[in-house]
KOLMIZA-315175 format. One line per 2 residues: number of its first residue (from 1); their letters; for each residue x, y, z of N, C-alpha, C. Coordinates in steps of 0.1 Angstrom, whole numbers, always signed. Example, Ala and Ser with C-alpha at 12.3 -4.5 7.8 and 13.67 -1.06 7.14 Angstrom:
// KOLMIZA-315175
1 = AS = +132,-57,+78,+123,-45,+78,+132,-33,+78; +128,-22,+71,+137,-11,+71,+129,+0,+79
END
This chain:
// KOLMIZA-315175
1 = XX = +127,+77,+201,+127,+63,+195,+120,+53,+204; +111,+42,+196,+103,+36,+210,+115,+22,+203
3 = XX = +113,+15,+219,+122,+5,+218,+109,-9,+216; +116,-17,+203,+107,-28,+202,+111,-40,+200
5 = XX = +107,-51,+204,+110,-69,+205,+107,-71,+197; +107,-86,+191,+99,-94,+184,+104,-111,+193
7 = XX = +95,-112,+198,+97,-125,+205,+96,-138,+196; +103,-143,+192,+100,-150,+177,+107,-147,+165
9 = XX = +113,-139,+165,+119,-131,+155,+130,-141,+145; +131,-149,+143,+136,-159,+135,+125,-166,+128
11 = XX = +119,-168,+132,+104,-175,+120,+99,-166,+116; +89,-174,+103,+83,-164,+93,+79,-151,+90
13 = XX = +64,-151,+100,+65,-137,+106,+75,-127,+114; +82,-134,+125,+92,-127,+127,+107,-119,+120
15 = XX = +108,-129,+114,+115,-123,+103,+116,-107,+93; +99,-112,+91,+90,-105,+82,+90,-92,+86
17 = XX = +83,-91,+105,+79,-80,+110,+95,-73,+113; +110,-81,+113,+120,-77,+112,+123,-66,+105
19 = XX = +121,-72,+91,+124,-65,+80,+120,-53,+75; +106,-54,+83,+97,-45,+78,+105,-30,+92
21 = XX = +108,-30,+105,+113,-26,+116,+121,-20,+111; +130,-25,+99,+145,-21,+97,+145,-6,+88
23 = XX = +131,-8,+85,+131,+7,+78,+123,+16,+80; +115,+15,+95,+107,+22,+99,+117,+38,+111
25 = XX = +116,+45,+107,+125,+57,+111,+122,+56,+128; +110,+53,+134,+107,+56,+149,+111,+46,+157
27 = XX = +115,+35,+154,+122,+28,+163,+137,+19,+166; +139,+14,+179,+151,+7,+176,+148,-9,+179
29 = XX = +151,-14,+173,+151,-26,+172,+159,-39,+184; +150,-48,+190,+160,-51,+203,+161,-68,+200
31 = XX = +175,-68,+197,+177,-80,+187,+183,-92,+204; +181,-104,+195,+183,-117,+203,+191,-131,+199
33 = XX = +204,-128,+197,+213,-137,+188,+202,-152,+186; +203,-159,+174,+199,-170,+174,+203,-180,+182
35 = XX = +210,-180,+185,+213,-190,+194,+211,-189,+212; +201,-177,+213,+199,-175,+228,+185,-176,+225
37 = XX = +178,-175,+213,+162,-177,+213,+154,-182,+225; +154,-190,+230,+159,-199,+241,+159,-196,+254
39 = XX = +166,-187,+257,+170,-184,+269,+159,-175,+272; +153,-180,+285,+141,-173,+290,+145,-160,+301
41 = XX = +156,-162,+308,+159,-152,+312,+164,-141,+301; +174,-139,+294,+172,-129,+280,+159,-125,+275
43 = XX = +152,-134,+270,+139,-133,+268,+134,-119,+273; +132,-125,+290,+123,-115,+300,+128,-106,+299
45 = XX = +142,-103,+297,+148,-88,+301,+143,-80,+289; +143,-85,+280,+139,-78,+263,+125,-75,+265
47 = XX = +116,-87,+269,+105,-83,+268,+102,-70,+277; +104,-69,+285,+105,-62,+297,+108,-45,+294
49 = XX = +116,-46,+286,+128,-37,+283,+117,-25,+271; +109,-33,+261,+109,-29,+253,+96,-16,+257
51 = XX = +90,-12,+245,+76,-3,+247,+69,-12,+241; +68,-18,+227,+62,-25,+227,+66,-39,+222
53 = XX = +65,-53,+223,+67,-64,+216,+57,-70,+208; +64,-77,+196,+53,-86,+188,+61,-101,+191
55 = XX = +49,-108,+196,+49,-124,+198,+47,-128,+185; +54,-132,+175,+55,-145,+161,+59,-155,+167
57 = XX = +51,-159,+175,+55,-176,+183,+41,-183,+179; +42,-195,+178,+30,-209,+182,+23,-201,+195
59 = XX = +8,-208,+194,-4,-204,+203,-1,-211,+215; +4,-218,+216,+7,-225,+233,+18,-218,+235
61 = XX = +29,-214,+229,+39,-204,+237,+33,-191,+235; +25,-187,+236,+22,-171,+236,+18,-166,+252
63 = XX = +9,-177,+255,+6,-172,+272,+18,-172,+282; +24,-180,+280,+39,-182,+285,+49,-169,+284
65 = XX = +52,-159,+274,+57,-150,+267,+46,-132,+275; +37,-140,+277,+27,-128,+282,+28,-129,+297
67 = XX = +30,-143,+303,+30,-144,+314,+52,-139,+320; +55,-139,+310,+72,-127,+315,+73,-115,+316
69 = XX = +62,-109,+306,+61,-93,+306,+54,-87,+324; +63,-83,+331,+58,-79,+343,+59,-62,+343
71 = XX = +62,-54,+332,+63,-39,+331,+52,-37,+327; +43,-26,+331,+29,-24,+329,+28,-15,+318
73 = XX = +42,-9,+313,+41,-3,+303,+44,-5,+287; +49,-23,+290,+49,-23,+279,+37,-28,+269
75 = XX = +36,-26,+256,+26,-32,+250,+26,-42,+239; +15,-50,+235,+20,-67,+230,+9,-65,+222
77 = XX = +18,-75,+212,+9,-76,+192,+9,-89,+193; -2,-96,+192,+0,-112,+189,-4,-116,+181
79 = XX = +11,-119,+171,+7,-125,+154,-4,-137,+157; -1,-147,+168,-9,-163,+170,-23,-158,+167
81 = XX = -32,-171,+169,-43,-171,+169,-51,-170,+182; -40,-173,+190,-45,-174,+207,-53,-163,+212
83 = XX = -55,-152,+206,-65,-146,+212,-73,-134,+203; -73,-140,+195,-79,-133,+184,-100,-133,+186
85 = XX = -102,-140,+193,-114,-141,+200,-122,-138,+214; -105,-132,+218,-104,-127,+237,-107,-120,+238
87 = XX = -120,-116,+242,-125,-100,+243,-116,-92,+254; -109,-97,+261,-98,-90,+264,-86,-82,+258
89 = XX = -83,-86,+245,-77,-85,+240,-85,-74,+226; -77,-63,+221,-81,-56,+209,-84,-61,+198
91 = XX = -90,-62,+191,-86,-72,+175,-85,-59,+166; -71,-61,+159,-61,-56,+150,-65,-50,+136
93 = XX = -81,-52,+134,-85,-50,+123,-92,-32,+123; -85,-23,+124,-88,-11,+124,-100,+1,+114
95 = XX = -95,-6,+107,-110,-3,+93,-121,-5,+95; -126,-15,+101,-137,-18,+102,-148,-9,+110
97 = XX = -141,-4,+117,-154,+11,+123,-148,+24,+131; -151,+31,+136,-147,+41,+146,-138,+37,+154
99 = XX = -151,+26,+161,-150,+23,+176,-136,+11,+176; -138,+2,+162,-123,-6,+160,-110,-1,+165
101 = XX = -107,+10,+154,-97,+24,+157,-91,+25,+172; -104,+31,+176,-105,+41,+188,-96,+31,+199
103 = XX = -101,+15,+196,-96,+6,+210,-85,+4,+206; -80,-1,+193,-65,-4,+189,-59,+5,+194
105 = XX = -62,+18,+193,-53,+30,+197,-49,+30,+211; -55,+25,+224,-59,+30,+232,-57,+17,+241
107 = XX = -50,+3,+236,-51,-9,+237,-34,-8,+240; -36,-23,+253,-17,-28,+254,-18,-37,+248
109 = XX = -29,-47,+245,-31,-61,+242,-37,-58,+229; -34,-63,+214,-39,-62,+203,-33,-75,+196
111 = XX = -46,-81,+190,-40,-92,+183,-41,-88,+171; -31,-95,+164,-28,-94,+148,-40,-104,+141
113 = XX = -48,-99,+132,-57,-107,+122,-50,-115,+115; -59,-129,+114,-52,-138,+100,-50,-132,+88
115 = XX = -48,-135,+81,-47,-134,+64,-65,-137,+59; -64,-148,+61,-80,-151,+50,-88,-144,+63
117 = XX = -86,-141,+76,-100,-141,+82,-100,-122,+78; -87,-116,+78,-87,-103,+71,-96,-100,+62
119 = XX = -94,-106,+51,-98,-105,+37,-115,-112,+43; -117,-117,+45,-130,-124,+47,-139,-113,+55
121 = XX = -133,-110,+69,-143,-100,+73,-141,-87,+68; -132,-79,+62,-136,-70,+54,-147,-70,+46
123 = XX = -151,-80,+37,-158,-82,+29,-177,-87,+32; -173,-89,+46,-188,-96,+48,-192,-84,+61
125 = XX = -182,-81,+69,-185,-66,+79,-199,-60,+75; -197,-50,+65,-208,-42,+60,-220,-49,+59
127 = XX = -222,-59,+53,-232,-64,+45,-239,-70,+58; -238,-76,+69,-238,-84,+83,-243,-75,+92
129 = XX = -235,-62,+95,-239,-49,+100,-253,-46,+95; -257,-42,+83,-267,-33,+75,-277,-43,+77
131 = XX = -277,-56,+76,-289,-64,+78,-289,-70,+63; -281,-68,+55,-282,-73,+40,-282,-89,+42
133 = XX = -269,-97,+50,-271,-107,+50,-271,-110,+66; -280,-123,+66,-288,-126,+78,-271,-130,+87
135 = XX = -273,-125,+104,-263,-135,+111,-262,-150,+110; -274,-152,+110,-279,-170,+110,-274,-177,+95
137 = XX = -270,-170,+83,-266,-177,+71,-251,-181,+75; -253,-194,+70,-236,-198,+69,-236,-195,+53
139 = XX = -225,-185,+53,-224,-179,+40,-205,-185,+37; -213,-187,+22,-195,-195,+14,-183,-184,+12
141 = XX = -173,-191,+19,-163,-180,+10,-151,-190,+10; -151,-185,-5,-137,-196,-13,-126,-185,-11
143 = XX = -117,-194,-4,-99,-184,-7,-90,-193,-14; -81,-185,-20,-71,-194,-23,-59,-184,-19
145 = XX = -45,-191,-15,-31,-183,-13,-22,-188,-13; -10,-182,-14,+2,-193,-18,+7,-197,-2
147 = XX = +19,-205,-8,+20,-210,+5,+33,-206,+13; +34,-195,+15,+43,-188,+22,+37,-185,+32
149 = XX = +25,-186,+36,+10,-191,+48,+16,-193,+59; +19,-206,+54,+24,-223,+60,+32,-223,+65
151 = XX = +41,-211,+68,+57,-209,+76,+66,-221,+70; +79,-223,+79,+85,-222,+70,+90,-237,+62
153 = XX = +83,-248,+72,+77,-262,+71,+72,-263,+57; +64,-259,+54,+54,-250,+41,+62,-248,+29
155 = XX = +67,-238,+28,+80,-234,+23,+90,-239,+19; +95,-250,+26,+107,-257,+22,+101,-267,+18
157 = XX = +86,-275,+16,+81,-285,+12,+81,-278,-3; +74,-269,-12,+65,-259,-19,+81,-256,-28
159 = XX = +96,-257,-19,+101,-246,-29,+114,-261,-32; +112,-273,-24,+119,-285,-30,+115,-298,-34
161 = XX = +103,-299,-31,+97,-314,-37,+89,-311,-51; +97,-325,-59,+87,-324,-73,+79,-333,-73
163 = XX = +68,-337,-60,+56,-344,-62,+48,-334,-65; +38,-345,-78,+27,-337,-81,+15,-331,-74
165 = XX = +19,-336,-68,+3,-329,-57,+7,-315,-57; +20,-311,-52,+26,-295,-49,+21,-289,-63
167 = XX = +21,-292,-74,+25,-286,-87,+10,-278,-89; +4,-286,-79,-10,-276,-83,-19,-276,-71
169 = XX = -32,-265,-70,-40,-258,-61,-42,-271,-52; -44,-269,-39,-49,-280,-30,-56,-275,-23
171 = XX = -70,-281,-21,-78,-277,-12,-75,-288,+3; -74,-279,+13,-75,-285,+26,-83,-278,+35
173 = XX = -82,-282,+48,-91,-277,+59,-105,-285,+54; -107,-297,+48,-117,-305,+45,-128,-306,+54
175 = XX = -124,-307,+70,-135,-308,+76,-142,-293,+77; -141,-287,+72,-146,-271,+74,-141,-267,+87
177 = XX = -129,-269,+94,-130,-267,+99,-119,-258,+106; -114,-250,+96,-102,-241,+97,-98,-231,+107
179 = XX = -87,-228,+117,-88,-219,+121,-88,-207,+124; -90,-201,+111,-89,-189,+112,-113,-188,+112
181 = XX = -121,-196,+112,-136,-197,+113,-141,-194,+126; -135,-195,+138,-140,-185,+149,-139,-170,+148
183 = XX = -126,-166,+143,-121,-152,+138,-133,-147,+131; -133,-152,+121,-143,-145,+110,-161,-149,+118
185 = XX = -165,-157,+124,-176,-153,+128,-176,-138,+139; -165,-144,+150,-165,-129,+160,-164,-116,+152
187 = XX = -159,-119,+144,-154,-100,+143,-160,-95,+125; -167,-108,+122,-179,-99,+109,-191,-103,+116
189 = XX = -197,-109,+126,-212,-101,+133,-218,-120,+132; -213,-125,+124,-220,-139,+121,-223,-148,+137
191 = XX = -236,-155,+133,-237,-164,+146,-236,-175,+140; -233,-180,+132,-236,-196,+123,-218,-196,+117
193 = XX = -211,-210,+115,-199,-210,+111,-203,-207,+97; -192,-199,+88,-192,-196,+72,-189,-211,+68
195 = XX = -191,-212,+57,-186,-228,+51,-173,-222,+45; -162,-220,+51,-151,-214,+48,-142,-229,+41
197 = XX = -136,-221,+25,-130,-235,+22,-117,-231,+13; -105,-229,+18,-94,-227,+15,-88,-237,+8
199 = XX = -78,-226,-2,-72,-235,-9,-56,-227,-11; -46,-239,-10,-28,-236,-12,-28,-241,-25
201 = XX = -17,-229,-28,-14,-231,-45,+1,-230,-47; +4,-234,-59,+20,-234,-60,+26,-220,-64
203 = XX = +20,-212,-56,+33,-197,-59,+32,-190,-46; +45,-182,-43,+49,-175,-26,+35,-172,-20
205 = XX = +37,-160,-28,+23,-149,-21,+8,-147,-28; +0,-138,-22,-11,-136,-25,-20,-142,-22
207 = XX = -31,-135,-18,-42,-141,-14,-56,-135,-16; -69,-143,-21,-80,-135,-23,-88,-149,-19
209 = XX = -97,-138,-15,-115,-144,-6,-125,-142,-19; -133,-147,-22,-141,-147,-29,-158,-149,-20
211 = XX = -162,-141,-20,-179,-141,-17,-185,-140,-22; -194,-146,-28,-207,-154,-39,-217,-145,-33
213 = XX = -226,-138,-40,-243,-133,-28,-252,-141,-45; -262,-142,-41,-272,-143,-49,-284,-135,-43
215 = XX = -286,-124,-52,-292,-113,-48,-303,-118,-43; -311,-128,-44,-326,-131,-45,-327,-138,-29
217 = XX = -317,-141,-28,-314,-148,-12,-312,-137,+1; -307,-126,-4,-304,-113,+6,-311,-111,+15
219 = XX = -315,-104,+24,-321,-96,+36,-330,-87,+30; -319,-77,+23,-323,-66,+16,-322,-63,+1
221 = XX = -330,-57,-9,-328,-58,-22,-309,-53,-22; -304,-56,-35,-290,-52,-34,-285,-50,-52
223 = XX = -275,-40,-56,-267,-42,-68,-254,-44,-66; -251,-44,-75,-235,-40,-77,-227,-29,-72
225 = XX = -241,-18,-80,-231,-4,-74,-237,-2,-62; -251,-6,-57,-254,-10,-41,-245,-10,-30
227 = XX = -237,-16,-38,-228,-25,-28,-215,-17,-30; -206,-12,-40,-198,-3,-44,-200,+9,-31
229 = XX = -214,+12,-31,-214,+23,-29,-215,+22,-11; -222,+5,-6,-217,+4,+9,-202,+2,+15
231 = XX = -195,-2,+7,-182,-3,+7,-174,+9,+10; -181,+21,+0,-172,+33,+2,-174,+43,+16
233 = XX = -190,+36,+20,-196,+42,+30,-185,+41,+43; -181,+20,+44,-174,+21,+58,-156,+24,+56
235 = XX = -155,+20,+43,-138,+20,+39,-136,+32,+30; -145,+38,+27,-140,+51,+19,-127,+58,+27
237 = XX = -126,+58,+34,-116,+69,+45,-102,+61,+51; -106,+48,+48,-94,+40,+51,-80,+40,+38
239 = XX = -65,+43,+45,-60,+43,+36,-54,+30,+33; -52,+14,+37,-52,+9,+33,-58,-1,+26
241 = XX = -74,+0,+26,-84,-3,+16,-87,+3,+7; -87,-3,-6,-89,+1,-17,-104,-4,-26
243 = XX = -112,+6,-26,-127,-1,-32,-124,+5,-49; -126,-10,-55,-127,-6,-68,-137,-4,-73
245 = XX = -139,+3,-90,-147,+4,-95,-155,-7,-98; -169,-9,-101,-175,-25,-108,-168,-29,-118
247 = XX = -173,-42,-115,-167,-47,-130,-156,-42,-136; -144,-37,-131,-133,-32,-129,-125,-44,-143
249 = XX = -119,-41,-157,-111,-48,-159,-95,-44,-164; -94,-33,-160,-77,-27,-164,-71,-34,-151
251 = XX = -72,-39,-142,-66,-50,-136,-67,-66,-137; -71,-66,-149,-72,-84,-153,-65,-86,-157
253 = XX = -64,-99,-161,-49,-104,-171,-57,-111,-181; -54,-111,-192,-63,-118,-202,-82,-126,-195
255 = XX = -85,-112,-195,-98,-112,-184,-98,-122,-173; -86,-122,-166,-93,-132,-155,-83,-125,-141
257 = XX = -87,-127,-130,-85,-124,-118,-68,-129,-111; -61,-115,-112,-46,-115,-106,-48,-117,-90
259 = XX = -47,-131,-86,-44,-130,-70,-32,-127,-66; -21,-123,-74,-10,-120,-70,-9,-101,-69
261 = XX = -21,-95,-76,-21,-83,-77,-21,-71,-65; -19,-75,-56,-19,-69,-38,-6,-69,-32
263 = XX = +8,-79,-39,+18,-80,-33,+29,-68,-29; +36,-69,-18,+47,-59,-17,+37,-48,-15
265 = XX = +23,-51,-8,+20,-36,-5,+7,-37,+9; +9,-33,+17,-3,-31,+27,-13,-32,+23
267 = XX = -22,-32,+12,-39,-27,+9,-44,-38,+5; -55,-38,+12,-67,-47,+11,-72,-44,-13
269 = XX = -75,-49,-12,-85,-42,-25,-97,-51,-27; -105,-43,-29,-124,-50,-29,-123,-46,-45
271 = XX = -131,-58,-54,-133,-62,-66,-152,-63,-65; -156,-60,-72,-170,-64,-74,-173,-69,-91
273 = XX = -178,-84,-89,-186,-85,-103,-195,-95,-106; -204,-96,-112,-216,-102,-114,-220,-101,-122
275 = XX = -238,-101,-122,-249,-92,-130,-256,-94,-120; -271,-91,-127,-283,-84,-120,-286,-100,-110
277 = XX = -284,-108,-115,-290,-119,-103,-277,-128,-92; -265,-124,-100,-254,-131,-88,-244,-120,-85
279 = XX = -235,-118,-74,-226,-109,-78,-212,-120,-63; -205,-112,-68,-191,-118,-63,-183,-109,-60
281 = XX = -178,-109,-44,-170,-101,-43,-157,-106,-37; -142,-100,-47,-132,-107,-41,-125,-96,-34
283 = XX = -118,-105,-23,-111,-92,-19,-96,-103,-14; -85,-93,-19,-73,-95,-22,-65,-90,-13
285 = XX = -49,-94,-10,-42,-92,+0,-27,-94,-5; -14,-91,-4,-5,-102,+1,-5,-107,+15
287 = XX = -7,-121,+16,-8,-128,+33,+2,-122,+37; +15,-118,+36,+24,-118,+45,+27,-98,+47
289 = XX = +18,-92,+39,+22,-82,+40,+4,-75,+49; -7,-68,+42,-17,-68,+55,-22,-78,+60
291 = XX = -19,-92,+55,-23,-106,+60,-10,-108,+76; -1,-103,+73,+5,-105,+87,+15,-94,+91
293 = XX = +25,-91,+82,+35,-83,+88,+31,-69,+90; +29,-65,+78,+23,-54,+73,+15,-50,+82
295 = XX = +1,-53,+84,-11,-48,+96,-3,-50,+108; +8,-59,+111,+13,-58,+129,+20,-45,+129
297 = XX = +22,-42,+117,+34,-28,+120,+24,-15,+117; +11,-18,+112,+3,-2,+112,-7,-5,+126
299 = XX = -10,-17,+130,-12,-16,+146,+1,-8,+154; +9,-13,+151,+21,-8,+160,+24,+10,+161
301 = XX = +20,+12,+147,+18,+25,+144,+8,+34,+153; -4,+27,+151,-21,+33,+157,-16,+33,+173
303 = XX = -11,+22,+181,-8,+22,+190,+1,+30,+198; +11,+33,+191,+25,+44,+197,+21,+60,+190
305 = XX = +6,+58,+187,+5,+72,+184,+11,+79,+172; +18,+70,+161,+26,+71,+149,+16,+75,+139
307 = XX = +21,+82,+129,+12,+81,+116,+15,+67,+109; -3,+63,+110,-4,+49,+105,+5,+44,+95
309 = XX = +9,+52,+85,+21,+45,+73,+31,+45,+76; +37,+51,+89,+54,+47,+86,+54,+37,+84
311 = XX = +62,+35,+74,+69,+20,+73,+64,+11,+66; +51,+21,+61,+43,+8,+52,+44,+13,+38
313 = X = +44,+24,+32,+47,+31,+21,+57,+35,+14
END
């Protein structure tokens, strides 16, 4: 049995990555009364103690939390954003190639992917890689997701005020200037910021990216099943990616698009649809399951040498 922290383990994600711990057969869980959260010597001894810890803390306490771990053996998942750009550090997105895999596996230091920058570079990886679309395009991608995002500030706004503004979609991050936009340039190939433009809606979960191509604008000629069929090339083999068929509609709802359709489950799923001169690709998640808890616990897996799904299936 490997012994594991969660430093954080009362907020959102922590909670989450809890829950999900409690039914994974390979480990034991190294708990921290709420009322000692706090206490930095406790802390140290846990962190210290474990094989591996996941940090679900704020990005200014995370170097603090890395700077207590003095056992060279143990190894650290960081839900924050704090180093999701540190080439020091692994990035948590395993699908995306061999060589992704090979470091997660082989990594003490692995950071956990956002939610939209997940779904976003899934979706733009391939096409960035192959030369389809240029590094230099700042290319659009619309998300929308509920707001169980937002921890738990978020949440208690979303699940008790009856102002109208809550009652419906909000677009924020106005200045374009979101942080999960460094993420998604480093780790889909881009040299130009995406015009990334997020939007919170009034229900818990779910989350989908939308990416617009206009075939005539591309690198390289492109279709639908073009693209189907580059999809299956790098995620065919991935088992939590799921490439659909085109123009797919036994998963619509009175033809239109379930962003809630990914929930209560690990997998990505890639949508494709268009025609011959635009095409759109969405790709879908629950945030809090491969958008956060979920992917920390199949890194945690890839890392301890586990078969990737305990605990996720």
């Amino acid at each position: 049995m490997y012994k594991i922290y969660v430093d954080g383990q009362h907020g959102t994600t922590g909670l989450l990555v809890n829950e999900r711990l409690a039914d994974h057969p390979e480990v034991e869980i190294l708990e921290i009364p709420y009322e000692k959260r706090h206490d930095k010597e406790l802390r140290k001894k846990l962190l210290n103690e474990a094989d591996l810890v996941f940090l679900c803390l704020p990005d200014e306490a995370v170097a603090e939390a890395v700077g207590l771990i003095t056992n060279p053996n143990t190894k650290i998942i960081d839900a924050s954003t704090a180093n999701r750009v540190n080439e020091a550090w692994a990035y948590g997105l395993p699908e995306l190639s061999i060589a992704h895999r090979v470091r997660v596996a082989g990594a003490s230091r692995v950071s956990n992917p956002g939610c939209h920058a997940t779904a976003s570079i899934v979706a733009l990886y391939p096409l960035v890689q192959e030369g389809i679309i240029s590094r230099e395009t700042a290319v659009p991608l619309f998300s929308i997701t509920g707001y169980t995002g937002g921890g738990k500030k978020m949440i208690e706004t979303y699940e008790t005020t009856t102002e109208r503004a809550y009652k419906a979609p909000r677009q924020y991050a106005l200045g374009l200037n979101h942080k999960h936009v460094p993420e998604i340039m480093a780790h889909s190939g881009l040299n130009v910021k995406p015009i990334f433009m997020p939007v919170v809606s009034n229900y818990p979960r779910g989350l989908a990216v939308t990416l617009p191509l206009s075939v005539k604008d591309l690198e390289k000629p492109l279709t639908k099943q073009g693209l189907h069929e580059l999809y299956q090339k790098y995620y065919g083999d991935s088992i939590f990616i799921r490439i659909h068929v085109v123009d797919e509609t036994k998963d619509l709802v009175e033809n239109a698009f379930d962003v809630q359709g990914s929930n209560d489950t690990n997998y990505l799923d890639l949508y494709i649809y268009g025609n011959e001169e635009q095409i759109q690709v969405l790709s879908r998640l629950d945030n809090l399951w491969k958008g956060a808890s979920g992917a920390a616990i199949q890194n945690m897996n890839i890392m301890l040498s586990m078969d990737e799904t305990t605990g996720l299936l």
